[in-house]
Residue, then its C-alpha position, 0 to 999 in steps of 0.5 A: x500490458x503498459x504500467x503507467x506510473x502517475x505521481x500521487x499525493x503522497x505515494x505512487x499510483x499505478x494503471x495498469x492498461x490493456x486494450x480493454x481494461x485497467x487495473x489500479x494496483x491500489x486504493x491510493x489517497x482520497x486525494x487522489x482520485x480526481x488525479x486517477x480520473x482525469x489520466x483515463x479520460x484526459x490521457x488515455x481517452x478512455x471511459x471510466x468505465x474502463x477501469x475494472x478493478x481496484x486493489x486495496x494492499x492494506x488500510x492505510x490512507x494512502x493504499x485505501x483512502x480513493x478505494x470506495x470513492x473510486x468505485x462510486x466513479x468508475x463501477x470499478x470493483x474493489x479486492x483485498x485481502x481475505x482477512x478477518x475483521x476490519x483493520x481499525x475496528x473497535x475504540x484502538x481502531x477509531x484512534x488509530x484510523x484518525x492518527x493515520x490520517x494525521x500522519x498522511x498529512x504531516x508526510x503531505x507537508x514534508x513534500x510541500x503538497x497542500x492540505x487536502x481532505x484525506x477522509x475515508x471509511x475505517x471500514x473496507x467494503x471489498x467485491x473480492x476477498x483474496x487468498x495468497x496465491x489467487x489471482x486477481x479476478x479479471x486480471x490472471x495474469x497478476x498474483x496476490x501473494x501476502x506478504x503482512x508485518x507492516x500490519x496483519x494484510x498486506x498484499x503484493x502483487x506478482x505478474x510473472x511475465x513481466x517478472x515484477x512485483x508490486x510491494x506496497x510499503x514492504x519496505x521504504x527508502x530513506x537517506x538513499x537505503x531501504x528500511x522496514x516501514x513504520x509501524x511494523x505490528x508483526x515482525x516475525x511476519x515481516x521476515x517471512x515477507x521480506x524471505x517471500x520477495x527475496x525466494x520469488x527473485x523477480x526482476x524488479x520490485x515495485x515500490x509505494x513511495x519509490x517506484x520500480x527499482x532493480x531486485x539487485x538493487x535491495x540487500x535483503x540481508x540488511x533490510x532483514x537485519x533492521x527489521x525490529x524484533x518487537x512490534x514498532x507501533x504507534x501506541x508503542x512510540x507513544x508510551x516509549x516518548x511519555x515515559x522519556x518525557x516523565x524521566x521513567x526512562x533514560 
């Protein structure tokens, strides 16, 4: 097994290839999957056909956007989550959906990318539906584990042998230290997330935004202390900042 690790558009991607297939350990942007096809052509010299599984950790632009448009191209099959109900389902889901993907782009212009289309179904579609604790179908040498807080779905991914884990946005780093992500819809969740990684004590730990960092690198103590006590939301910062901007508040 060879993880390779590409620069996304606005996150990490990461193929996993063996001899005769490839895992991608998520959905990654829209804008992305021509970056995805071209390294398993271009690179590896390998058939698209060779990439059998997509992970979807949660919805978000950046972790699910290529996901359909991924196994239009490939034949790839698509696991997430075995969670009820969509995500961004009814009018609140529509609005977040759109502000997501307006916020993906606004991330996209803080690192100088050029304005791509990041449009995808609000919607997943998934082969598998996956309990915490499976593995992956396919690939059993990788462990779905939940580890939700950052929305109601998040997956990581855990390979034992190699001792990693894959967190997707569990936490992020900004100014040179870890910090929850934003929004946090369920903190409590996010405790028992972070106590999870922290409990497993793998090796590395394999970030969104980050890379693979060192498991000794994290203070898990700090990161726990700066989890919000309260969901942090986008309705949330919304009201917080009407309220601000009205003199409601001081």
């Amino acid at each position: 097994m060879q993880i390779h690790f590409l620069e996304g558009y606005i996150q990490q991607i990461y193929l996993v290839e063996y001899p005769d297939k490839i895992l991608l350990l998520d959905g990654c942007c829209r804008a992305d999957v021509e970056t995805i096809c071209c390294f398993i052509t271009d690179t590896l010299r390998r058939p698209l056909a060779d990439l059998k599984l997509v992970v979807v950790t949660h919805m978000h632009p950046d972790h699910a956007g290529g996901a359909h448009l991924i196994r239009k191209k490939t034949g790839a099959q698509i696991a997430t989550a075995n969670i009820a109900g969509h995500w961004y389902s009814g009018l609140d889901g529509m609005l977040m959906h759109w502000s997501d993907m307006i916020l993906a782009l606004w991330v996209a212009g803080r690192k100088k990318k050029v304005r791509k289309n990041l449009w995808y179904a609000r919607k997943l579609h998934a082969d598998f539906y996956i309990e915490d604790g499976d593995v992956l179908p396919g690939f059993e040498d990788w462990q779905a584990r939940y580890t939700p807080g950052h929305t109601d779905r998040d997956l990581s991914l855990y390979h034992q042998k190699r001792n990693c884990i894959y967190v997707a946005d569990l936490f992020v780093k900004v100014r040179g230290q870890f910090i929850p992500p934003y929004p946090v819809f369920y903190p409590n969740r996010y405790r028992h997330s972070l106590e999870l990684v922290k409990n497993l004590h793998p090796k590395t730990i394999i970030l969104a935004h980050q890379g693979e960092i060192d498991f000794h690198d994290v203070n898990f103590t700090k990161l726990e202390s700066l989890a919000p006590s309260v969901p942090v939301t986008h309705w949330r910062s919304v009201k917080a900042k009407t309220k601000r901007a009205l003199g409601l508040v001081k």
